[in-house]
C-alpha positions as CSV (number, residue, x, y, z in Angstrom):
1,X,19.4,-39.2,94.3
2,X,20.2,-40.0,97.9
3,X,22.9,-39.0,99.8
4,X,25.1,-42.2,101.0
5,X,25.2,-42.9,104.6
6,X,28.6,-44.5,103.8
7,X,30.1,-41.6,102.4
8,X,33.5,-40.9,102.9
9,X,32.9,-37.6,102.0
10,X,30.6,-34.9,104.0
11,X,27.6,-33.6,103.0
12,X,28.4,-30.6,101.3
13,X,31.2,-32.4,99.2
14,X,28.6,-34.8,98.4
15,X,26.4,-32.3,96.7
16,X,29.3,-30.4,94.8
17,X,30.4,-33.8,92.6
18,X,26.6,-34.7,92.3
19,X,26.5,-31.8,89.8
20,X,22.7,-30.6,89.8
21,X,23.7,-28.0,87.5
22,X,25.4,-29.6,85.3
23,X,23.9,-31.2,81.8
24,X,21.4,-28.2,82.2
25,X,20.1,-26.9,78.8
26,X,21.5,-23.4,78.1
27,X,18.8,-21.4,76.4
28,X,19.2,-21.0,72.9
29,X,18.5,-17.0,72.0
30,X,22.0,-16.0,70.7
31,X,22.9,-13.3,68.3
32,X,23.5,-14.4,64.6
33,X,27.2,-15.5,63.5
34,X,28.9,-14.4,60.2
35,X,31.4,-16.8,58.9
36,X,33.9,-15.5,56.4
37,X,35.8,-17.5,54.1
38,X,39.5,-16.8,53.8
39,X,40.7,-17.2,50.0
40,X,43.9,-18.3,50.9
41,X,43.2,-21.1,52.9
42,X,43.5,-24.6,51.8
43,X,41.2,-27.7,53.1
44,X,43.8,-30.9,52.5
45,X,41.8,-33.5,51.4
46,X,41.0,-36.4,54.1
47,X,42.0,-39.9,53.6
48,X,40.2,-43.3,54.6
49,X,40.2,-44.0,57.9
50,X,43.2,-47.1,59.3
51,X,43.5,-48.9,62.2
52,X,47.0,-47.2,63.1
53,X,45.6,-43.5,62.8
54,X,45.6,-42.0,66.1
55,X,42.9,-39.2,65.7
56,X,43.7,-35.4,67.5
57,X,41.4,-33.9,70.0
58,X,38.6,-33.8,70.0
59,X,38.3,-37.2,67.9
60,X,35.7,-36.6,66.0
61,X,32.1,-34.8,65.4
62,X,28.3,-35.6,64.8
63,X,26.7,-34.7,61.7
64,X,23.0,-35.3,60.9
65,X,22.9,-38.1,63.6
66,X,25.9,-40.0,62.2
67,X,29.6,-39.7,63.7
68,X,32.3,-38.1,61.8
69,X,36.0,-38.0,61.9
70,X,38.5,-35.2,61.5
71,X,41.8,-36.8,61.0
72,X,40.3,-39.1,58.2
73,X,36.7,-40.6,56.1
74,X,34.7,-42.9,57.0
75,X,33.2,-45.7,54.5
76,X,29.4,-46.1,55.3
77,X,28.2,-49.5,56.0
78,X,24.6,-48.8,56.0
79,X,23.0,-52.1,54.4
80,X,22.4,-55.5,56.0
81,X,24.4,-57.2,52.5
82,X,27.3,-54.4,52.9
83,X,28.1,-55.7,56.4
84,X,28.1,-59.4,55.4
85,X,30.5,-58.8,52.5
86,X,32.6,-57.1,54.6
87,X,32.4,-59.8,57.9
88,X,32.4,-62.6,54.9
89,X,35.5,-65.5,56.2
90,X,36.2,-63.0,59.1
91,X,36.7,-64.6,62.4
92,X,36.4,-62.1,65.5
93,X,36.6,-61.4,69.3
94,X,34.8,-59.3,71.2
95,X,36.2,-59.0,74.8
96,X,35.2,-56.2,77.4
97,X,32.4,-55.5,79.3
98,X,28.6,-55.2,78.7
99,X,29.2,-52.5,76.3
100,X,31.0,-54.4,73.4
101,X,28.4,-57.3,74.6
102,X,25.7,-54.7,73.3
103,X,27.6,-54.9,69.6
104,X,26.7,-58.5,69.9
105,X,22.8,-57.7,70.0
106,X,23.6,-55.3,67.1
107,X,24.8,-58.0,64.7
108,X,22.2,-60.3,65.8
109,X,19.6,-57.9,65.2
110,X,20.7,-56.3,61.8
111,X,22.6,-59.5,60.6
112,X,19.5,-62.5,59.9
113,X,21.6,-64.9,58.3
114,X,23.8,-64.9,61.9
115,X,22.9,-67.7,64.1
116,X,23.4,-68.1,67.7
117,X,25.3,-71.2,69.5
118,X,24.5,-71.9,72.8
119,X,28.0,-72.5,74.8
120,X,26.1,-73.7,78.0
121,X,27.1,-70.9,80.2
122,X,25.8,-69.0,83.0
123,X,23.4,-66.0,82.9
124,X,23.3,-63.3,80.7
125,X,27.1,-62.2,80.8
126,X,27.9,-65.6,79.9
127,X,30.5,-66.2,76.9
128,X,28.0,-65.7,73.6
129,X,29.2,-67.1,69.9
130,X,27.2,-66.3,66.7
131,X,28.6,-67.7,63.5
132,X,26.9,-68.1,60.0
133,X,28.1,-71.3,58.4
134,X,27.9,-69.6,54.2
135,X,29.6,-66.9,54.8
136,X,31.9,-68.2,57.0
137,X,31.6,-65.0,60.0
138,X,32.7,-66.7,63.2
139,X,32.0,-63.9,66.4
140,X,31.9,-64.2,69.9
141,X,32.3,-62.4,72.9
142,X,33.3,-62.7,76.3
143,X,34.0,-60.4,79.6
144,X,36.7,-59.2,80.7
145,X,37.2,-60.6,84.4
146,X,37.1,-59.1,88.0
147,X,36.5,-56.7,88.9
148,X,32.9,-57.2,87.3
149,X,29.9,-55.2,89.5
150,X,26.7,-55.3,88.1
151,X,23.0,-56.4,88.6
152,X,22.9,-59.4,86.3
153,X,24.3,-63.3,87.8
154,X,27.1,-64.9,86.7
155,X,29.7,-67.8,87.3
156,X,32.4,-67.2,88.9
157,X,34.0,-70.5,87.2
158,X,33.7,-68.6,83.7
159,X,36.0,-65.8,84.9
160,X,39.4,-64.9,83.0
161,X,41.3,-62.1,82.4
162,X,42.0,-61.0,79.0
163,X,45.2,-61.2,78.7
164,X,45.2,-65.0,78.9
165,X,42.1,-65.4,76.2
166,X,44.6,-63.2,73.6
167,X,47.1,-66.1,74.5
168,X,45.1,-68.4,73.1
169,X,44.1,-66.9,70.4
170,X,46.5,-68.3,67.2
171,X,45.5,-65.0,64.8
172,X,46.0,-64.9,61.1
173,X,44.8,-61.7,58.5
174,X,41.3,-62.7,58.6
175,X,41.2,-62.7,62.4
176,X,40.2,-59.7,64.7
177,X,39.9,-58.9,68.2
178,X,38.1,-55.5,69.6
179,X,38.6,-55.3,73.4
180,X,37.3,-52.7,76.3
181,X,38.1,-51.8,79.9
182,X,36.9,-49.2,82.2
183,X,33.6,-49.1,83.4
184,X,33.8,-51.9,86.3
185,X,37.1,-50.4,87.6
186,X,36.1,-47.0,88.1
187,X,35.3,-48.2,92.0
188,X,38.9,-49.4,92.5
189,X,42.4,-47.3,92.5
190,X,43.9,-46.7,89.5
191,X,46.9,-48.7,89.6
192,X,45.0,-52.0,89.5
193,X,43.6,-50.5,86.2
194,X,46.8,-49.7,85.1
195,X,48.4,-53.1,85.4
196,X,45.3,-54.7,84.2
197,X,45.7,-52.4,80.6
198,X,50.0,-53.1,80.6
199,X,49.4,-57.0,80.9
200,X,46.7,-57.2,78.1
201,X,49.1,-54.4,76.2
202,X,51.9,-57.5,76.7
203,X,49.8,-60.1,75.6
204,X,49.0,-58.4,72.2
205,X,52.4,-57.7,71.8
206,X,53.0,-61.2,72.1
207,X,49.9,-61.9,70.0
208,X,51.2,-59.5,67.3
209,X,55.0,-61.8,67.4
210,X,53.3,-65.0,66.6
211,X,51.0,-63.2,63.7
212,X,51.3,-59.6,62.9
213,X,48.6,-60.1,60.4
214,X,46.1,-60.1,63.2
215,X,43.9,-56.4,63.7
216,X,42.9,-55.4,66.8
217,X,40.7,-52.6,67.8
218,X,39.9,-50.4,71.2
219,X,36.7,-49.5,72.2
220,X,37.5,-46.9,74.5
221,X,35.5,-46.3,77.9
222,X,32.1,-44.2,76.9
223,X,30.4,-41.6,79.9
224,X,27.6,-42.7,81.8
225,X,24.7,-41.3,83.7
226,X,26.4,-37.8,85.7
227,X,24.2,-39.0,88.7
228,X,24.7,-42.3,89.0
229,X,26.7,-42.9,92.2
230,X,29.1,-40.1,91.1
231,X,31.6,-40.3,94.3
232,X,32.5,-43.8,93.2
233,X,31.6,-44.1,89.6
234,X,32.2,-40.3,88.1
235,X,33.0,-39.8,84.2
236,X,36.2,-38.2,86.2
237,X,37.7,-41.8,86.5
238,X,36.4,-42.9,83.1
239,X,38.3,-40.3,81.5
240,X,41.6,-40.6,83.0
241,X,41.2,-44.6,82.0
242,X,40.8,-43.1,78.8
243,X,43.9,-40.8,79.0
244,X,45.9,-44.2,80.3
245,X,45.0,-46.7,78.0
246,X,46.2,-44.0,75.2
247,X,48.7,-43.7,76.5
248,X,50.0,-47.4,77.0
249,X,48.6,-48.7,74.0
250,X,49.8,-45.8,71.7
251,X,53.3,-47.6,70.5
252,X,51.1,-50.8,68.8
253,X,49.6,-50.8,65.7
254,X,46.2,-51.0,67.4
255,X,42.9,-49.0,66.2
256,X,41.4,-46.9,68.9
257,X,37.6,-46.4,68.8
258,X,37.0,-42.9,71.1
259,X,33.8,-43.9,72.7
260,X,34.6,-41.1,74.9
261,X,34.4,-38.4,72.2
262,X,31.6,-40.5,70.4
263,X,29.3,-40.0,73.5
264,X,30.0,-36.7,75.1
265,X,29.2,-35.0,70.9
266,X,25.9,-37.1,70.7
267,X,25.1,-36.4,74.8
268,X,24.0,-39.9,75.7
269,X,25.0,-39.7,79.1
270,X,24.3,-43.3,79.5
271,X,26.6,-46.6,80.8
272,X,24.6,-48.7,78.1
273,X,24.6,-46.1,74.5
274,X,20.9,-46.0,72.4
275,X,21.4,-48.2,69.4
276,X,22.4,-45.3,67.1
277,X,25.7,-44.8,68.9
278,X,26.6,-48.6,68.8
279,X,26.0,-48.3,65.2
280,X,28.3,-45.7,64.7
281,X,30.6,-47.4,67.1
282,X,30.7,-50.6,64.7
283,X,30.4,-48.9,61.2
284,X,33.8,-47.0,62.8
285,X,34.7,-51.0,63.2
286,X,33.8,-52.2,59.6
287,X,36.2,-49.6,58.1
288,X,39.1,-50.5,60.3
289,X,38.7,-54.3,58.9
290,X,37.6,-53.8,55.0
């Protein structure tokens, strides 16, 4: 990677946060470890996972490819029929950035009986609905609005923040909404972040008054590529988003999916997560809901 000319940081700074050393596989020829069991220790049995449970750190683990957490079980939702029956009358909201819009290509993909309704819009970040009719599963997503950076067009006359889509949303038990924020503020200073997460933290509070029936989830902020632009768009910043959205969103009863932990234990190191992850991401989803 090049250094920027427009650096406000010199040269040697420059190479320091660039990390060439870091992510570096650390050879592997390690003496052999004995375990011992201690007979007096008791494993407490682990619950099923709910939306409420805020999880310790580190969240969570991956075993044989598939992501596990400590504080509580996780149902598996493995089977194209198991996700229907648990989607079946649901109506949901995906709001964020291109992350959640890649759990819309996963239900797409591994849902065939979900078909897409074409809302007119504006390049590929514009709003997206899929609904099937049968089962009555109504979901759509939409960004989150500026800051947005990226390399794909859009219309400026679609933006809105998300506190004023939660607004409008009426809710009810059937209805759900999953929302993320990080990756496009990374660039700007921290406070705009912060107001940004307090006013949609407001609006689900007011969502919550009207009908406390409603779930809603967090998809937390996941790590990206350690090279990519790393004076401006570092994992440093992504984590302390994570760190502040815990903390302001900790007093509602709102599930928290650790993207953060999920991508650091299966090493993707990528702003856009292979399709395993996002499967883990949304089976992590299905057991908050059913």
């Amino acid at each position: 990677m090049l250094l920027s000319r427009t650096s406000n940081l010199t040269a040697w700074k420059l190479l320091v946060i660039m990390m060439f050393n870091t992510g570096v596989e650390i050879l592997n020829n390690f003496d052999s470890i004995s375990v011992s069991v201690c007979n007096k220790q008791t494993i407490s049995l682990k619950g099923k996972c709910k939306p409420e449970m805020w999880s310790s750190i580190p969240t969570g683990y991956v075993w044989n490819n598939t992501w596990n957490l400590v504080s509580c079980n996780l149902s598996h939702f493995d089977t194209e029929t198991q996700m229907t029956v648990c989607l079946k009358g649901k109506l949901i909201y995906i709001l964020g950035d291109s992350t959640t819009r890649q759990w819309m290509e996963y239900f797409t993909k591994n849902i065939r009986t979900l078909k897409s309704v074409d809302l007119h819009g504006f390049g590929k970040l514009r709003p997206q609905l899929v609904v099937d009719l049968e089962r009555k599963i109504y979901i759509h997503w939409q960004r989150h609005g500026y800051p947005l950076i990226g390399s794909s067009s859009y219309s400026a006359k679609e933006n809105e923040y998300l506190a004023r889509v939660i607004d409008r949303i009426a809710g009810d038990r059937n209805t759900i909404v999953v929302f993320s924020l990080g990756q496009h503020f990374r660039l700007f200073p921290i406070d705009i972040f912060i107001r940004r997460a307090i006013n949609i933290h407001n609006a689900i509070e007011r969502l919550f008054q009207r009908s406390p029936e409603t779930r809603v989830i967090l998809k937390g902020e996941n790590t990206r590529n350690i090279n990519d632009d790393p004076e401006r768009l570092s994992d440093f910043y992504g984590y302390v988003h994570s760190l502040v959205l815990k903390d302001i969103f900790q007093d509602l009863d709102v599930g928290i999916i650790d993207a953060w932990d999920m991508t650091i234990a299966y090493g993707t190191n990528d702003v856009h997560p292979p399709e395993y992850v996002v499967e883990n991401q949304i089976k992590m989803f299905l057991n908050y809901i059913c």
